[in-house]
C-alpha positions as CSV (number, residue, x, y, z in Angstrom):
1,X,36.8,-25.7,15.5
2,X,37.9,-23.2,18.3
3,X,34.8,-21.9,20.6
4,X,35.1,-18.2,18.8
5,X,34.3,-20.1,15.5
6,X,31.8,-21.8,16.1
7,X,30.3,-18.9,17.9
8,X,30.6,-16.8,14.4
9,X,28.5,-19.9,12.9
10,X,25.7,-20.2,15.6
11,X,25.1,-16.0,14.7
12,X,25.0,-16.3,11.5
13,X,22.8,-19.1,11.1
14,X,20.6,-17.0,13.9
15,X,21.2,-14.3,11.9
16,X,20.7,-16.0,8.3
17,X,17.8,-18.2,9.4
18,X,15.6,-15.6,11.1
19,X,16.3,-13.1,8.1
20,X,15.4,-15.9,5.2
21,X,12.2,-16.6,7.0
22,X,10.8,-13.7,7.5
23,X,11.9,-12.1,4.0
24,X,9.7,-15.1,3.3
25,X,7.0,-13.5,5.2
26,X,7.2,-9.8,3.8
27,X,7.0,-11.2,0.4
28,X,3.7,-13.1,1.5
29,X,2.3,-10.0,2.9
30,X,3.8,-7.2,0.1
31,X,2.6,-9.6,-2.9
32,X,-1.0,-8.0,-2.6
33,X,0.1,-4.4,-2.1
34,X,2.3,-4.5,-5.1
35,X,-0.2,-5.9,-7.5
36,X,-3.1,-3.5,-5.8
37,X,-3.9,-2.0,-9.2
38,X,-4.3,-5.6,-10.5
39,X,-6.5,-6.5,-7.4
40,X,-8.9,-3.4,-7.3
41,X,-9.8,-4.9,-11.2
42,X,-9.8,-8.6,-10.1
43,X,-12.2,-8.4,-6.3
44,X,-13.6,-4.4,-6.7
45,X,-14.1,-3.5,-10.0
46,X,-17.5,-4.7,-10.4
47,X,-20.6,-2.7,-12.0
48,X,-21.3,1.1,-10.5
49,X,-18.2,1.5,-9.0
50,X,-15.6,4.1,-10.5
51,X,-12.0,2.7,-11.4
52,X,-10.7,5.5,-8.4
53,X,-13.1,3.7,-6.0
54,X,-12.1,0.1,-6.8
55,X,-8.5,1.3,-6.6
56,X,-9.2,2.8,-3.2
57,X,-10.8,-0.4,-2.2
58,X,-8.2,-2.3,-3.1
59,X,-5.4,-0.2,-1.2
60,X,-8.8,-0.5,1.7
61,X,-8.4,-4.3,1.6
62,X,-4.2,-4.2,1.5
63,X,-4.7,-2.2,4.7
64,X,-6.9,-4.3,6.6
65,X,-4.1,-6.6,7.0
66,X,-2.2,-4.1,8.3
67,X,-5.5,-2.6,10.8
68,X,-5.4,-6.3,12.8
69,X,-1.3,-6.5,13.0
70,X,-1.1,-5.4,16.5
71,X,-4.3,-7.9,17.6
72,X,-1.6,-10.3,16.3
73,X,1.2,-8.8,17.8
74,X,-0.6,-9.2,21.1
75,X,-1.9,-13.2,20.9
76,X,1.6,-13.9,19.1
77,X,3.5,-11.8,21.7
78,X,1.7,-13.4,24.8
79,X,3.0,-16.7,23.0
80,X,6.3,-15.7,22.5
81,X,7.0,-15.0,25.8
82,X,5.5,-17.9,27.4
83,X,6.3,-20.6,25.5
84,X,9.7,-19.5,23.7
85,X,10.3,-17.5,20.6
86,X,11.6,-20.1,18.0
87,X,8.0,-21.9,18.3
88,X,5.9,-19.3,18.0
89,X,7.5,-17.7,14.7
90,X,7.0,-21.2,13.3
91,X,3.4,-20.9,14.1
92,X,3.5,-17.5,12.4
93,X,5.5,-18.3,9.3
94,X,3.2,-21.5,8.3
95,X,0.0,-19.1,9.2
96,X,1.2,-16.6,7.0
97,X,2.5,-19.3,3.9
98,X,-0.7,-20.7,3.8
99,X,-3.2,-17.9,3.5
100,X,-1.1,-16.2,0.7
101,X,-1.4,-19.6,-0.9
102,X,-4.7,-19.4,-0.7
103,X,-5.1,-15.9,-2.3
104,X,-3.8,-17.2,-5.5
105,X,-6.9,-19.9,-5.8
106,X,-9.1,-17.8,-4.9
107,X,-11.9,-17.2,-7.5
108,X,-12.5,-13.2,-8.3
109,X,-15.5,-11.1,-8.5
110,X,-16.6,-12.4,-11.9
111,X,-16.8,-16.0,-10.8
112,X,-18.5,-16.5,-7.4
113,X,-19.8,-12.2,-6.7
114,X,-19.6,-10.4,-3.5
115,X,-17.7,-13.8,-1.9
116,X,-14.5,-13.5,-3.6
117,X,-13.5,-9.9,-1.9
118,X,-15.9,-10.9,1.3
119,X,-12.8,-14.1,1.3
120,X,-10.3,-11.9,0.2
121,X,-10.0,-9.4,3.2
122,X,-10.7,-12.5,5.4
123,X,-7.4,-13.9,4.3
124,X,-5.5,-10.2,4.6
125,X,-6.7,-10.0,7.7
126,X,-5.7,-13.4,8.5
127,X,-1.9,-12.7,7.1
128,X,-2.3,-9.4,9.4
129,X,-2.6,-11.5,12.6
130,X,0.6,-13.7,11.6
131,X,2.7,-11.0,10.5
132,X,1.7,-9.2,13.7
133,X,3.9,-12.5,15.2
134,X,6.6,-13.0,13.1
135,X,8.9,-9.8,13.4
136,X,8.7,-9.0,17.2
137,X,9.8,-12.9,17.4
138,X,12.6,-12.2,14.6
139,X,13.8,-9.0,15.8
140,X,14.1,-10.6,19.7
141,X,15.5,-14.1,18.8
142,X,18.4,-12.3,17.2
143,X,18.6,-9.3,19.6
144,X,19.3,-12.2,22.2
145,X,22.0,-13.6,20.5
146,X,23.9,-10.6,19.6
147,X,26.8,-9.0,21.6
148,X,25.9,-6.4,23.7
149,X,28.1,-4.4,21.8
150,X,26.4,-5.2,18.2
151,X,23.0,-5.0,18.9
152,X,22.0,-2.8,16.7
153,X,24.4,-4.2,13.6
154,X,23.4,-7.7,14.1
155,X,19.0,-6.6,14.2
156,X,19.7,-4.5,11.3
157,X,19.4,-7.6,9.2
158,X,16.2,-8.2,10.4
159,X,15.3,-4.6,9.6
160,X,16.0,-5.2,5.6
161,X,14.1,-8.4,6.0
162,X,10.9,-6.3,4.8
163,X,12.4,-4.5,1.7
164,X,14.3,-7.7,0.8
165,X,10.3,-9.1,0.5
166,X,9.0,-6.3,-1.1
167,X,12.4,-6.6,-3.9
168,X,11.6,-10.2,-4.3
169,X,7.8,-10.0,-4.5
170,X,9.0,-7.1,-7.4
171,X,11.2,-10.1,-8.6
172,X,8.9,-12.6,-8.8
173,X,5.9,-10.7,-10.4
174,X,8.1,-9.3,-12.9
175,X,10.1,-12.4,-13.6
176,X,6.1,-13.6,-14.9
177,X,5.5,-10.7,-16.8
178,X,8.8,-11.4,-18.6
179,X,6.9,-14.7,-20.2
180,X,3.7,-14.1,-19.7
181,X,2.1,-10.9,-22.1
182,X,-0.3,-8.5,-19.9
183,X,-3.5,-9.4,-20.8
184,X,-2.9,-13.2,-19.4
185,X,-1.1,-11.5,-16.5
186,X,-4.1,-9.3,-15.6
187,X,-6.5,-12.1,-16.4
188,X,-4.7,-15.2,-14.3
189,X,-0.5,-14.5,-14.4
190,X,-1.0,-12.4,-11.1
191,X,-1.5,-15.8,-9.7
192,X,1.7,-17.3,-10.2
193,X,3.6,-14.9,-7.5
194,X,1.2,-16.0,-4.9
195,X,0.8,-19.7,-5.7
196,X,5.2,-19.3,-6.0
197,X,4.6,-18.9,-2.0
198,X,4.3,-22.1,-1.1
199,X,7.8,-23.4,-2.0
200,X,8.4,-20.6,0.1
201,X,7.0,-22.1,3.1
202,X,8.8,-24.9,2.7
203,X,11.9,-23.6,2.7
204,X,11.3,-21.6,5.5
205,X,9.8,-24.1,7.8
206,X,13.3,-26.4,6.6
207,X,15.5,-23.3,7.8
208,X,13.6,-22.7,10.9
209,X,13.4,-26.2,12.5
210,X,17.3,-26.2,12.6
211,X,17.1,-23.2,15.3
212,X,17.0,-23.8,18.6
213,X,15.4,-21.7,22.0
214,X,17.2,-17.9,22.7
215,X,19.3,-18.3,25.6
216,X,17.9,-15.6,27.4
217,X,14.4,-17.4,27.3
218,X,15.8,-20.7,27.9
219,X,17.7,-19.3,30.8
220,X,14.4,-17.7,32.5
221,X,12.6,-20.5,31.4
222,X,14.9,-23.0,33.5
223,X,15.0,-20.8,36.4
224,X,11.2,-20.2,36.5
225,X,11.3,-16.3,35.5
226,X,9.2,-16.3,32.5
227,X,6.1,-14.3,33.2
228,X,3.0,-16.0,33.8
229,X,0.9,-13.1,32.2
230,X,3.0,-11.1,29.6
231,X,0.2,-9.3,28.2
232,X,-1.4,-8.0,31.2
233,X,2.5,-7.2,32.9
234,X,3.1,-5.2,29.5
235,X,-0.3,-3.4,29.0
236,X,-2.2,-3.0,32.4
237,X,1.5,-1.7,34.8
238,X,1.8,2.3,34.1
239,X,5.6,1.7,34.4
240,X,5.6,-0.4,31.3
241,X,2.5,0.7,29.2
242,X,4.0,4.7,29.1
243,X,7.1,3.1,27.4
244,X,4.8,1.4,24.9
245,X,3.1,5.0,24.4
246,X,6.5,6.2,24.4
247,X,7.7,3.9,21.7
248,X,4.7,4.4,19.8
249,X,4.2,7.9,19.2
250,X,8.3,9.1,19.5
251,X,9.6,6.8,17.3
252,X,7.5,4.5,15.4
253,X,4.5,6.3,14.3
254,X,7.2,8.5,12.4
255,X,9.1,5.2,10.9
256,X,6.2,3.4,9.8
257,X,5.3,6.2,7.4
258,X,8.5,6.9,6.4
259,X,8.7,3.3,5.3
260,X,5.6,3.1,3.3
261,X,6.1,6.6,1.6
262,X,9.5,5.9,0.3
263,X,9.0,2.1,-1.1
264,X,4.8,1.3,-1.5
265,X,4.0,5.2,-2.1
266,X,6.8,5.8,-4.1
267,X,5.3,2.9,-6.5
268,X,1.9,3.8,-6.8
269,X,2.9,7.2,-7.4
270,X,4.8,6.3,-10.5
271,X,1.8,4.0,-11.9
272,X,-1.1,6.2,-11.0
273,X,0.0,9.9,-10.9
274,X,3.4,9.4,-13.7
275,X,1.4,6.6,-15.9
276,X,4.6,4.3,-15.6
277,X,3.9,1.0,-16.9
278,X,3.9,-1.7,-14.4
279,X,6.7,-3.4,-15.7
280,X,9.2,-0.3,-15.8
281,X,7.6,0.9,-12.2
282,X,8.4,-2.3,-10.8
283,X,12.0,-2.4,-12.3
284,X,12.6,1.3,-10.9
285,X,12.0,0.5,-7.1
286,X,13.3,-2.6,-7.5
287,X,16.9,-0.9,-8.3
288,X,16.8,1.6,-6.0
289,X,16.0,-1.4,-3.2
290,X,19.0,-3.3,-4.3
291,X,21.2,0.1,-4.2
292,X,20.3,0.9,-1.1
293,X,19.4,-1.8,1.5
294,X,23.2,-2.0,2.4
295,X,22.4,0.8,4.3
296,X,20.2,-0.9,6.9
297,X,23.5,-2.4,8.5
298,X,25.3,0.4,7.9
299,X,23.0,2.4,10.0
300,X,22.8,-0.1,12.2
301,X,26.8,-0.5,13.0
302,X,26.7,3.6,13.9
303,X,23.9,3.5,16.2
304,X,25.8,0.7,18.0
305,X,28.2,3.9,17.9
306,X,26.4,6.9,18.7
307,X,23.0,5.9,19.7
308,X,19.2,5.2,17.6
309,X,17.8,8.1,18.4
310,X,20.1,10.5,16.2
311,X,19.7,8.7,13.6
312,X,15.9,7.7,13.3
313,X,14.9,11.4,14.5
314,X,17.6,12.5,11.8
315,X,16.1,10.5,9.7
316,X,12.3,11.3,9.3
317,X,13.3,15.1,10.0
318,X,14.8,15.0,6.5
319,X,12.1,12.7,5.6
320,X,9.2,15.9,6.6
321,X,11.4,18.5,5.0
322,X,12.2,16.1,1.9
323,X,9.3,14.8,0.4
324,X,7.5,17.6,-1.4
325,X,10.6,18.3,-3.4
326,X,11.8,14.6,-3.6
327,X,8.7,13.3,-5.6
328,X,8.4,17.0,-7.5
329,X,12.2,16.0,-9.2
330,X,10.5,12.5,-9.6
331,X,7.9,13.5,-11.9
332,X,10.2,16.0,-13.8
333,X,12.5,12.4,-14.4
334,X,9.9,10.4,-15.5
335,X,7.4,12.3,-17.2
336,X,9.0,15.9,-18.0
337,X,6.3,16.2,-20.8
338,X,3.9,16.1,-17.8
339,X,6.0,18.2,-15.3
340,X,6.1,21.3,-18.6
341,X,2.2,20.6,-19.4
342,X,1.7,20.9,-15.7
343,X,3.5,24.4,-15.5
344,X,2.6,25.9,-19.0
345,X,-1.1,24.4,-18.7
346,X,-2.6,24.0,-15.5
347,X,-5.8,22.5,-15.0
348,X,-8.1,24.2,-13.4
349,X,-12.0,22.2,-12.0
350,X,-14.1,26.1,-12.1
351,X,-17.2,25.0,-9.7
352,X,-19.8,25.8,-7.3
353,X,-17.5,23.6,-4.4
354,X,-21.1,23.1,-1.9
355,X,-22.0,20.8,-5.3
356,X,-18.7,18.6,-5.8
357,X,-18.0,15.5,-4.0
358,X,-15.0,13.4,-3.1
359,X,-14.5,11.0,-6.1
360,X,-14.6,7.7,-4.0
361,X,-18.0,5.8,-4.0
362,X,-17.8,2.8,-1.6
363,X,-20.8,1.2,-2.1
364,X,-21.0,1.5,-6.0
365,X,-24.1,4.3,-5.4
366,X,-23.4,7.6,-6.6
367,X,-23.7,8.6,-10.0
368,X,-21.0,11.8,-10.2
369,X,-24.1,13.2,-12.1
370,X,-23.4,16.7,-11.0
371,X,-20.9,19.1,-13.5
372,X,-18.4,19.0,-11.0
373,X,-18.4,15.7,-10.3
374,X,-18.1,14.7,-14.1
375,X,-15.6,16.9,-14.5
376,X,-13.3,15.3,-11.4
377,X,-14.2,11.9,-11.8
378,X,-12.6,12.3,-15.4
379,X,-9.2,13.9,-13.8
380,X,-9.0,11.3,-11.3
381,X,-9.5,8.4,-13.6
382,X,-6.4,9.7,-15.4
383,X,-4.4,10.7,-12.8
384,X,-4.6,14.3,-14.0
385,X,-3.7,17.0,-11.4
386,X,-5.7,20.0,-10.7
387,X,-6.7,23.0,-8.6
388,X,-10.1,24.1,-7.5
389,X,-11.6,27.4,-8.0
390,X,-14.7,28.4,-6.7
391,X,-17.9,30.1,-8.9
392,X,-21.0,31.1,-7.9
393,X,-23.7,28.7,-6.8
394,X,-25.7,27.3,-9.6
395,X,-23.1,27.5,-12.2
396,X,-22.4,24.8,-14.3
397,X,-18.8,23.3,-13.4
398,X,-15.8,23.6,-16.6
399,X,-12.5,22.6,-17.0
400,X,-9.7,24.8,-17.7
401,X,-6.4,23.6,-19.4
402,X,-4.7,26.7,-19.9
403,X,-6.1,29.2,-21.6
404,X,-8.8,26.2,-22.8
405,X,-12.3,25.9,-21.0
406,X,-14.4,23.1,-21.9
407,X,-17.7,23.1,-19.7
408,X,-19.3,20.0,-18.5
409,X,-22.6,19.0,-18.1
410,X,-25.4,18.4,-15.8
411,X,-25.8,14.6,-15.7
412,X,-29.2,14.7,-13.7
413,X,-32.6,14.3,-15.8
414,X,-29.9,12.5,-18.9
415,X,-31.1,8.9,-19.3
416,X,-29.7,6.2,-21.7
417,X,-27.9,7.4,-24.9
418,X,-28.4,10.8,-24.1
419,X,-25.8,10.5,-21.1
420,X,-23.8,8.4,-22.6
421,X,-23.4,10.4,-25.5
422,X,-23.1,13.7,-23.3
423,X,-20.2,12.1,-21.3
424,X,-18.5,10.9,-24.8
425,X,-18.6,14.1,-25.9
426,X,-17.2,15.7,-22.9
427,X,-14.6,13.3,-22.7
428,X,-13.6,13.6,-26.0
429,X,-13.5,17.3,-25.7
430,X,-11.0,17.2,-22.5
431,X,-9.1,14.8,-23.6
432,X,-7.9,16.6,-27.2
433,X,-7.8,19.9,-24.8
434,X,-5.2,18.2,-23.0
435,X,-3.4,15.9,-25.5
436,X,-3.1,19.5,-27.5
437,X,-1.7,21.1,-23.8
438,X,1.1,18.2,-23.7
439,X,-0.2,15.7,-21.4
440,X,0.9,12.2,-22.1
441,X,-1.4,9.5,-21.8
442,X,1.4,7.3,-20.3
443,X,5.2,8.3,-19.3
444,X,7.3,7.8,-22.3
445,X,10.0,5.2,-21.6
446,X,12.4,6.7,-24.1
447,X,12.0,10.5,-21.8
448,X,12.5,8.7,-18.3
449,X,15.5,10.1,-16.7
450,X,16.8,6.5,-15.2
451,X,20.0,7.5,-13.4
452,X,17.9,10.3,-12.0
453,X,14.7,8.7,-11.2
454,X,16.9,5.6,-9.9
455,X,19.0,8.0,-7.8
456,X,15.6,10.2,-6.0
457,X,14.0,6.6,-5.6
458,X,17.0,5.8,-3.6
459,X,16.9,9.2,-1.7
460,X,13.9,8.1,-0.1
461,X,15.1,4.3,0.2
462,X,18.1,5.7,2.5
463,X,15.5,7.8,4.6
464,X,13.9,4.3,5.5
465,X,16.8,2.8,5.8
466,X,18.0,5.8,8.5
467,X,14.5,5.6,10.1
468,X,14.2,1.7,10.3
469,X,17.8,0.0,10.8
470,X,18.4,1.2,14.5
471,X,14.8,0.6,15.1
472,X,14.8,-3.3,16.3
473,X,17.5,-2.8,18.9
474,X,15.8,0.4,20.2
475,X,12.7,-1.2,21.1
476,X,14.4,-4.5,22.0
477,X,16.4,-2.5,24.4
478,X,13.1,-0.3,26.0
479,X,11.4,-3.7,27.8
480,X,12.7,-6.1,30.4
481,X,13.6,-9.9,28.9
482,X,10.2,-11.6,30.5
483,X,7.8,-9.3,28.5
484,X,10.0,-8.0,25.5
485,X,8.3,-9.8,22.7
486,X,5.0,-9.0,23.5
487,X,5.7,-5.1,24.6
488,X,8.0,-4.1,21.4
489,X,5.9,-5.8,18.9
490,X,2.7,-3.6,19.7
491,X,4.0,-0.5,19.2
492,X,5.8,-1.3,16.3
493,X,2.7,-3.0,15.0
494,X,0.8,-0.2,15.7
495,X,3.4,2.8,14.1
496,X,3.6,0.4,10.9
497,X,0.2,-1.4,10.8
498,X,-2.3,1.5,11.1
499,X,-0.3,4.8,10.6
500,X,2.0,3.1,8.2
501,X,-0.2,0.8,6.7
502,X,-2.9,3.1,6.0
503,X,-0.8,5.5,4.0
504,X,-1.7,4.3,0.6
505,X,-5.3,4.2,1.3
506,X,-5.2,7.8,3.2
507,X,-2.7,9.6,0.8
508,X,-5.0,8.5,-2.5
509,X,-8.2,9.3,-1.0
510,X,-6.7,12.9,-0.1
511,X,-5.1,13.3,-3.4
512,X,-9.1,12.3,-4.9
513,X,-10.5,14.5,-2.6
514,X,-8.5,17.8,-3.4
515,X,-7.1,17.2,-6.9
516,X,-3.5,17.4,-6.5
517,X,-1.2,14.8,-7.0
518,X,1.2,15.9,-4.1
519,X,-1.0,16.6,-1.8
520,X,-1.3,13.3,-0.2
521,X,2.0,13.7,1.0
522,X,1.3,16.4,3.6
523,X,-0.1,12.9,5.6
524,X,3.4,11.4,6.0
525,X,5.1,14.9,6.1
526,X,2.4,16.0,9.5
527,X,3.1,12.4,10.7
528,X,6.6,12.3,11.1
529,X,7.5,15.7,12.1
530,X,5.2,15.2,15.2
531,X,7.2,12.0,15.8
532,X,10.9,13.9,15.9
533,X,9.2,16.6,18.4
534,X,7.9,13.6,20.8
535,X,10.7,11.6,20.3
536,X,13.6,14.5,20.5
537,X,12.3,14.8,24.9
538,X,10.8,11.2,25.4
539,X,13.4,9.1,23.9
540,X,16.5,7.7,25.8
541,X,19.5,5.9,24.8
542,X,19.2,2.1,26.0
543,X,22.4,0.8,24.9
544,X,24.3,-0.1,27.6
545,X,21.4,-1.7,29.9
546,X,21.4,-4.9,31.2
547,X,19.8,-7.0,28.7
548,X,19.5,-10.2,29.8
549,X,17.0,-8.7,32.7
């Protein structure tokens, strides 16, 4: 075999076994988020807590393991560029298998109480910490293989390592819906994916243990240039800890929302706001994943070309001006009996505002016992969009679906049947008011648009493919070799783990706050045009450095 051969081979097995392990590891993590709904009912929705609250929870607990990623970026990190990255993604990747393991024999609420989401969150927050690990040891393991020249081609695999895991955590839960009918998968069929994970492992730790040491680290490790305190080099110098900040808030605090708006936000909007089965939902993403994730290397390959920074500023610019038409043609391709009710009927919450509250109760306490609060707990149970419009104080809240006003009813001094009868009576009365305005209690399969609702799906697949590919190989390139793990995998941890990570939970709890289904976006909209005006005079092109220093 001639040396250029076997040179091909030893990438692509970098290249193949660092992808299939941490795909591995996305699907671990993105399991939980994609069954959320299915979660809130399992660990939140216990006695005096709303369905909107439980949902909230749930997104709550899907974040936490997103809240501790850079905590783990930083133990993992210090690791990684001590003791050599091939170990310390091994640690990671076996961390990571077993929790989610774990998650699917876990007893729920109805079993063994307040312990089963007390447990729960322990193990998110668990998978956080090793997920925190795993892609800054991915993304520099292959970076330090790759041609100078190739960088950003060759990391772009790792970058559609975390789509790849959400489309086969899609896969595998729909592959068990497929034989299993939804009551069992509600009850215990949601197990299976996580259980599934442990073959995973397996096969991961199999693949792994066939890799050896990057020869960058092994290099500095043989000639004593390792540094003997990466974290404190990375974090406490100015020098280095303003191109963390810089990292941070110009490129990644953009591309972490970006990410989570196009792919989890994306999903949850077509469950919750479009009533999209789960089945057909998870179908529909899972398409426009498969459609589009060959553009991660092909956006890789051109900044190799013409830089990152064109391409992820390019990207979330079109990302902020996007979005609010983007998921407006969404609902008209889905649900275009709800996008005509929506315009011909509007609904309209007519209250005394100093009286309404947010519908989220996260300690299963309030009782929504005032007009208003009746009124909007029922439209955010169904997902119903609506405006506010102020009345005088004291007035008793109504609902008004075009030209139709139903008033609602103040709950406090009602006891027993007499509030259970008044809130029949009131539901009954909104919900004919809008079944009679043409609102559909669920998107009807036969109206969905599929070309069209696959094609705007993978709109905003592409835009986190634009904002993501590149993204490895910038932040590889903005750190010297002896501190690189630990000093690209905080900021990236940070962008994606807490601005990224908490988009679900944020987004919902503005859209329960205010009403309108599309008003959560103005979070990722705000987010990442602040990150193309820092990153447009921060950023610098790092191509050509010296990377092995």
């Amino acid at each position: 075999m001639s040396e250029v051969a076997h040179k091909k081979q030893s990438m692509w097995l970098v290249i193949g076994a660092s992808s299939l392990g941490t795909i591995f590891e996305w699907f671990d993590f993105y399991i939980f988020g994609t069954l959320a709904a299915i979660m809130g009912a399992q660990f939140f929705e216990v006695k005096g807590i709303n369905p909107t609250t439980s949902f909230i929870f749930a997104l709550l607990a899907l974040a936490a393991g997103f809240i501790v990623r850079p905590f783990g970026a930083m133990v993992f990190g210090g690791m990684g560029d001590k003791i050599g990255r091939k170990h310390t993604f091994l640690v990671t990747m076996i961390i990571m298998g077993m929790s989610t393991f774990l998650v699917g024999l876990l007893p729920n609420y109805a079993t063994i109480g307040i312990a089963a989401p007390i447990i729960l969150i322990g193990l998110r927050l668990v998978q956080g910490l090793a997920m925190g690990g795993e892609y800054g040891g991915a993304a520099t393991y292959v970076a330090e293989h790759s041609p100078d020249n190739k960088r950003g081609e060759m990391t772009a695999w790792i970058q559609t390592t975390a789509t790849l895991g959400l489309l086969l955590a899609l896969v595998a839960i729909g592959v068990t819906q497929h034989y299993i009918n939804e009551d069992d998968f509600k009850a215990w069929g949601w197990r299976l994916p996580f259980l599934f994970s442990i073959v995973l492992l397996a096969v991961s730790i199999w693949i792994r243990m066939k890799l050896n040491e990057s020869p960058i680290f092994q290099a500095m490790k043989d000639e004593g240039r390792t540094s003997k305190s990466p974290l404190s080099e990375a974090f406490l110098r100015w020098g280095n800890l303003k191109i963390v900040l810089i990292a941070l808030f110009g490129l990644v605090m953009g591309q972490g929302v970006v990410w989570y708006t196009g792919q989890f936000y994306a999903l949850f909007f077509l469950q919750k706001m479009l009533h999209v089965d789960l089945t057909t939902s998870y179908w529909l993403i899972g398409a426009a994943l498969v459609i589009a994730t060959p553009f991660f290397i092909f956006f890789g390959w051109l900044s190799d070309k013409i830089g990152r920074k064109p391409i992820i500023l390019a990207g979330l610019l079109l990302a902020a001006l996007g979005y609010f038409p983007l998921f407006q043609m969404l609902t008209g391709a889905v649900s275009p009996a709800l996008e005509h009710a929506q315009k011909a009927s509007p609904v309209v919450v007519v209250a005394d505002q100093s009286a309404c509250a947010v519908q989220f109760d996260p300690v299963g306490k309030a009782k929504f016992l005032q007009s208003c609060d009746i009124a909007k707990s029922y439209l955010a149970k169904g997902g119903i969009s609506y405006t506010n419009e102020a009345a005088p104080a004291g007035t008793v809240a109504s609902v008004r679906i075009g030209q139709t006003v139903i008033p609602s009813f103040e709950g406090k001094g009602l006891t027993g049947d007499a509030l259970k009868a008044a809130q029949t009576d009131f539901t009954k009365q909104v919900g004919d008011a809008l079944k009679t305005a043409g609102y559909p209690a669920s998107a009807d399969r036969a109206q969905i648009d599929f070309p069209k609702t696959i094609g705007i799906l993978t709109v905003l697949v592409i835009l986190v493919t634009m904002v993501y590919a590149p993204m490895a190989a910038a932040l590889v390139e903005m750190f010297p070799a002896r501190i690189r793990y630990s000093a690209m995998s905080l900021p990236y941890h940070f962008g994606n783990g807490w601005f990224g990570g908490l988009l679900p939970f944020i987004t919902f709890t503005i859209v329960a706050a205010t009403g309108g289904i599309y008003d959560g976006l103005w979070y990722p909209v705000g987010i990442a045009a602040l990150t193309v005006v820092i990153g447009l005079f921060t950023i610098k092109d790092n191509r050509h450095i010296d990377f092995k220093e």
